[in-house]
C-alpha positions in Angstrom: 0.0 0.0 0.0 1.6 3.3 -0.8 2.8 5.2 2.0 -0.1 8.3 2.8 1.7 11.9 2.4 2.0 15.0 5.4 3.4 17.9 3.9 3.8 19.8 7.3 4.0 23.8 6.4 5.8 25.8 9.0 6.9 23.6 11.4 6.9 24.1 15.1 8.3 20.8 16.7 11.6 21.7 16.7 12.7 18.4 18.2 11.2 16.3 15.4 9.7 13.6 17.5 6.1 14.0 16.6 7.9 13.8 12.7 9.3 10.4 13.2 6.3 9.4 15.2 4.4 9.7 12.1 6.6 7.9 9.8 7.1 5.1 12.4 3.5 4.9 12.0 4.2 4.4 7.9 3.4 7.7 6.8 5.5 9.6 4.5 6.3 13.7 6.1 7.7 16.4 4.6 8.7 18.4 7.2 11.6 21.0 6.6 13.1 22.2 10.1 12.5 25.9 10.0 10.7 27.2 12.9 7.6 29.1 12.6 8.8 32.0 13.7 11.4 32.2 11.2 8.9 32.9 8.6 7.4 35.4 10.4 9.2 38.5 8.4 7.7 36.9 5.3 5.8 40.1 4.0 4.0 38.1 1.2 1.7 35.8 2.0 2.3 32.8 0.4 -0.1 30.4 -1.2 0.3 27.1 0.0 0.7 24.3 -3.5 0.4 20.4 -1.7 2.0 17.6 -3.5 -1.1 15.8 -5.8 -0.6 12.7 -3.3 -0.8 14.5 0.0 -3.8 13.1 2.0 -3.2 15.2 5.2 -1.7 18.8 5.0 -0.3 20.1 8.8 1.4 22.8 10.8 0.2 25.6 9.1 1.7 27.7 12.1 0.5 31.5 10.8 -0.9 33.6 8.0 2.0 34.0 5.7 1.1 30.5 4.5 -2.8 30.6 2.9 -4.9 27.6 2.1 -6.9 28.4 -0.5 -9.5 26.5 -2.7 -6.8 25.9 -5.2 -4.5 24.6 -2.8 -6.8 22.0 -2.1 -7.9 21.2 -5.4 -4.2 20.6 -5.6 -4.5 17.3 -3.4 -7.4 15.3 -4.4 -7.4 13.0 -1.5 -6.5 15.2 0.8 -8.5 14.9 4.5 -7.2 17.1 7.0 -5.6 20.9 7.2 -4.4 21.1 10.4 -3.1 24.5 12.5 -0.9 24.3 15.7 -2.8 27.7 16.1 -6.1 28.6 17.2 -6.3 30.9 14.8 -7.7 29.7 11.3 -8.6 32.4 9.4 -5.7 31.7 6.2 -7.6 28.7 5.5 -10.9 28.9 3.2 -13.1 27.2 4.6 -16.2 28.1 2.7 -13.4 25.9 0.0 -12.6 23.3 2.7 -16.2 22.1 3.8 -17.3 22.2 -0.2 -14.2 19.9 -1.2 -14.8 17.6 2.3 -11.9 18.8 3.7 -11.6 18.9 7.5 -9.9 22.0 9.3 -9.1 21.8 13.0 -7.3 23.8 15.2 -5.3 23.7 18.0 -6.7 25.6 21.3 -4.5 24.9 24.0 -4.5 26.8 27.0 -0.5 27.8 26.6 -1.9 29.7 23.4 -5.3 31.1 24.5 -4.3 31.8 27.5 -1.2 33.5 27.3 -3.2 35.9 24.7 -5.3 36.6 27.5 -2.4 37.4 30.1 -0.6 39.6 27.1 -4.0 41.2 26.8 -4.3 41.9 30.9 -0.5 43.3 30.7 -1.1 45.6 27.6 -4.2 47.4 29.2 -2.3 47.6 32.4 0.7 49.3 30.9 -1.5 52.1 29.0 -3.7 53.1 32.1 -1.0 53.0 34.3 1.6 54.9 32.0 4.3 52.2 32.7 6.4 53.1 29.5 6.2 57.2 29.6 7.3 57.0 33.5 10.1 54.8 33.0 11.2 56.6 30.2 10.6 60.4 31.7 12.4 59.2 35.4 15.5 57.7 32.7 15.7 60.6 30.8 16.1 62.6 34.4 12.4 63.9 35.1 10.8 63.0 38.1 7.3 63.1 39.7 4.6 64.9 36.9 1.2 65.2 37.0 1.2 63.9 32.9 2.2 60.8 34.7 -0.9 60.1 36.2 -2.2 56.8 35.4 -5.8 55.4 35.7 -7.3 53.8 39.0 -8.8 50.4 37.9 -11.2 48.9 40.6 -14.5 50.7 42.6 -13.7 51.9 45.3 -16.2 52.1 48.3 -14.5 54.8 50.6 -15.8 57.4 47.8 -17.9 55.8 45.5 -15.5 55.7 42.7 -17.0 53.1 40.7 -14.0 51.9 38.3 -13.4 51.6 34.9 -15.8 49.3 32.1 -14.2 47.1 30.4 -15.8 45.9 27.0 -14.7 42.4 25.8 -16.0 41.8 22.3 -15.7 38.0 21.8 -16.5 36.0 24.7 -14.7 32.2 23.9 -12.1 31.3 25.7 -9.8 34.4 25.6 -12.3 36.9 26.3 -13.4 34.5 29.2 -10.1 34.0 31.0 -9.4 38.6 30.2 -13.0 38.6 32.2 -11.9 35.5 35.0 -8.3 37.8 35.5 -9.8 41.3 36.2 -12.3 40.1 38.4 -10.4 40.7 41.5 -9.7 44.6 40.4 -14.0 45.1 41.0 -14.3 46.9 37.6 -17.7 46.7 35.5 -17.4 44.1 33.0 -19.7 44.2 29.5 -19.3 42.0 26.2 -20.5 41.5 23.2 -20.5 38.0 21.9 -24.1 37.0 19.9 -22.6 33.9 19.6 -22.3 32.4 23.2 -25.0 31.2 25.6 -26.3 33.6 28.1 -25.1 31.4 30.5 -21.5 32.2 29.5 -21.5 35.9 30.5 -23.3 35.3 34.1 -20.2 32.6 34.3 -17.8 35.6 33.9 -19.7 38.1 35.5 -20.1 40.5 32.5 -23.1 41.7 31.5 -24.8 41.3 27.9 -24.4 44.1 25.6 -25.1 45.2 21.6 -21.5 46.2 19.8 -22.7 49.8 20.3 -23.5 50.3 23.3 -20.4 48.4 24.7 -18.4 50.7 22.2 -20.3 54.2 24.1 -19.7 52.7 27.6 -16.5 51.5 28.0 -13.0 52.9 29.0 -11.1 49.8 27.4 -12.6 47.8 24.4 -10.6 44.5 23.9 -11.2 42.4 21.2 -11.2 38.7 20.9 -13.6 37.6 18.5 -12.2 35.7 15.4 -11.5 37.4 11.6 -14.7 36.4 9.6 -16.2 38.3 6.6 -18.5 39.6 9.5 -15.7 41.1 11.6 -13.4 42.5 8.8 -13.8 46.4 9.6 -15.7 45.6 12.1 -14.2 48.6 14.7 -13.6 51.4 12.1 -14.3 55.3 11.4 -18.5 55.1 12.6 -17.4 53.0 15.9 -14.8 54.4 17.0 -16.5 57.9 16.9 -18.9 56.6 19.3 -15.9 55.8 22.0 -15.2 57.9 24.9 -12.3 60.8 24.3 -9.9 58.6 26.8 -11.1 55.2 25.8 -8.4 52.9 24.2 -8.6 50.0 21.7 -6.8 46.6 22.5 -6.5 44.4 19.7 -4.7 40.8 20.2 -7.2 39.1 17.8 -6.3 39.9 14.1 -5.4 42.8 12.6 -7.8 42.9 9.8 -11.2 43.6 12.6 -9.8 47.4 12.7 -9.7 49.8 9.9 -6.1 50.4 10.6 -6.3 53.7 8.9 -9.5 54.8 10.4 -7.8 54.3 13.5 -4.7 56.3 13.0 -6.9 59.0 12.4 -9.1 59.2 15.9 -5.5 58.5 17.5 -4.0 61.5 15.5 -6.9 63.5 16.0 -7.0 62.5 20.0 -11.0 61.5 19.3 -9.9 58.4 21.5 -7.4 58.2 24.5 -4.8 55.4 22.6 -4.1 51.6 21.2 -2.5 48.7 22.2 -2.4 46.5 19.0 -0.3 42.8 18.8 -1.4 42.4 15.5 -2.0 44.9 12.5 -3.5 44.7 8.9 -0.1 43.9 7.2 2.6 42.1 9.0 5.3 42.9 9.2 3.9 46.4 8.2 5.5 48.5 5.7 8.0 51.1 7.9 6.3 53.5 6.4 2.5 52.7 8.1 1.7 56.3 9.3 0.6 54.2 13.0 4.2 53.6 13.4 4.7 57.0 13.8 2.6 58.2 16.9 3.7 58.3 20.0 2.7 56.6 22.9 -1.0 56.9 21.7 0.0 53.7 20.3 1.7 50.2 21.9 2.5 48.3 19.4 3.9 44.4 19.7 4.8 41.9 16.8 2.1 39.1 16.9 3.5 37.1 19.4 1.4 37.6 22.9 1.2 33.9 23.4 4.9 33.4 23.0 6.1 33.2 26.5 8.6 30.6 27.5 7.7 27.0 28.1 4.5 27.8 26.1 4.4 29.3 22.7 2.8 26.7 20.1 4.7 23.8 21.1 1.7 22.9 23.3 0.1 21.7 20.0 2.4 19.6 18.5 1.1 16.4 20.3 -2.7 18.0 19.3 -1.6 18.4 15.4 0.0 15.0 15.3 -3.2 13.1 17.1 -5.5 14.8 14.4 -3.3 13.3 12.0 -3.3 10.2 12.8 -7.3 10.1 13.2 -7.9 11.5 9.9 -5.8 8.8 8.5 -7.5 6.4 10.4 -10.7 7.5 8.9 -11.7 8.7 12.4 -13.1 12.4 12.9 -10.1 14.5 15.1 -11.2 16.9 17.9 -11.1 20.5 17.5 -13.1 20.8 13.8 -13.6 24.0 13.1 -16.0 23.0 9.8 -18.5 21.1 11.6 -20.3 21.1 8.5 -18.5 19.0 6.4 -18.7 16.0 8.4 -21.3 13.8 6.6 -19.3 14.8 3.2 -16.2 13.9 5.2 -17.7 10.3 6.5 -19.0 9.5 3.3 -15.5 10.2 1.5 -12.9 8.9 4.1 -15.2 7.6 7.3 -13.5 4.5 8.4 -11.4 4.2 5.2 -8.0 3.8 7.2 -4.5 4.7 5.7 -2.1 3.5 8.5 
């Protein structure tokens, strides 16, 4: 029987274990040892092209690589995309689910979760000034009343009654950004129209509609995923309706603000500032007008979840496991194309390759 193919795109197990795992199994990999993160200063995104014999494509790590509907039409047979990220939104899966093509995903908590933290830290260190007093004290100043940062919690001894926080996108990173503040007593609101009722009583943040969530809150933070839907989502019209010192924290994907629409409340000081991990175009162009505000604007390079001892490496055994199911002719965990499942049974459902 000839040997089923794994061309693995952007590979993340540095050690390549989970590699010869796979072949010890009898599958043929093609897995070139360049770290992810390597490719990360690949402007161009880059179509992905699978062999004509690869039945499961993996370790598509970020968006440089994109798996489009030619891509697959490129791999008859093929069964699975696989991402050691929880983001998916390189992949087409309007393509995927019409071709039978499963896409999963790989939420581990390393991932999700050190978004989350990133996010907590990012709208600490704008309300609290962290970088303009470190700065000013190293540059000689001293105590200034510029300097002043934000007070976070309520306060009974005076009725202050804290800051709102508005969480758009209430899965599990919006969750845990909810689950982290809630010992600083600040007024929580989200809008997720996606999530059970249930969820935001679990997280103790009350129910809103996108606008009114945009109107109320000092911080908006945005975890929802990049969908047709949310492309543009937070541009010129919302952000008007923002408070003069609100600020926007976006560690979701770039594309959900109208990066230019931005620059311009944040030039015009019609909001208070940014705090962006990701951005339209990465790396961006040096010439991005954003890059040149001043500390309006915290910018990072897509890589909140990197911490040591996490980063993606969590999902190397997650990637590997939903190959080997797939080539089993057994549905992996994680689908993020429900939808093509009976397409999926009736094409490879029990029809084992190893």
């Amino acid at each position: 029987m000839t040997k089923p193919k794994v061309h693995v795109y952007q590979p993340v197990d540095d050690t390549g274990e989970s590699y010869r795992r796979m072949a010890e199994a009898g599958i043929e990999v093609f897995a070139p040892m360049r770290n992810y993160l390597d490719s990360a200063n690949d402007r161009e995104q880059v179509e992905v092209m699978f062999d004509a014999a690869t039945t499961a494509a993996a370790g598509v790590a970020n968006r440089t690589k994109r798996v489009t509907r030619k891509s697959m039409e490129s791999a008859p047979q093929l069964r699975l995309i696989a991402k050691y990220t929880v983001g998916y939104d390189n992949v087409d899966l309007d393509a995927a689910t019409e071709q039978g093509v499963l896409v999963v995903h790989s939420p581990t908590e390393t991932n999700w979760g050190g978004v989350a933290e990133g996010t907590v830290a990012n709208i600490l260190a704008m309300l609290k000034k962290v970088r303009e007093r470190d700065r000013h004290v190293k540059n000689g100043g001293w105590r200034d009343m510029k300097l002043q940062g934000v007070y976070l919690g309520a306060r009974q001894i005076d009725d202050y009654p804290g800051i709102t926080l508005g969480i758009i996108g209430l899965g599990r990173i919006g969750s845990r950004v909810a689950d982290l503040f809630q010992p600083w007593r600040i007024n929580i609101i989200a809008h997720d129209p996606f999530v059970d009722e249930s969820k935001f009583v679990l997280h103790n943040a009350r129910p809103v509609d996108l606008e009114t969530l945009l109107r109320q809150s000092d911080v908006v933070t945005i975890h929802c995923n990049l969908t047709r839907a949310t492309t543009g989502m937070i541009s010129e019209a919302q952000l008007s309706l923002m408070k003069p010192n609100a600020i926007v924290v976006n560690a979701a994907r770039g594309p959900i603000v109208d990066i230019d629409a931005l620059f311009t409340a944040l030039d015009r000081k019609q909001i208070g500032g940014a705090a962006l991990d990701v951005l339209p175009d990465e790396p961006p162009d040096p010439q991005t007008p954003i890059l040149g505000l001043d500390d309006r604007v915290m910018l990072s390079p897509h890589m909140i979840s990197n911490n040591l001892r996490s980063g993606l490496t969590a999902a190397v055994p997650w990637v590997e496991k939903a190959i080997m199911d797939a080539l089993r002719g057994e549905v992996p965990r994680h689908v993020v194309n429900p939808e093509v499942l009976p397409l999926w049974r009736e094409r490879f459902g029990g029809k084992a390759l190893i």
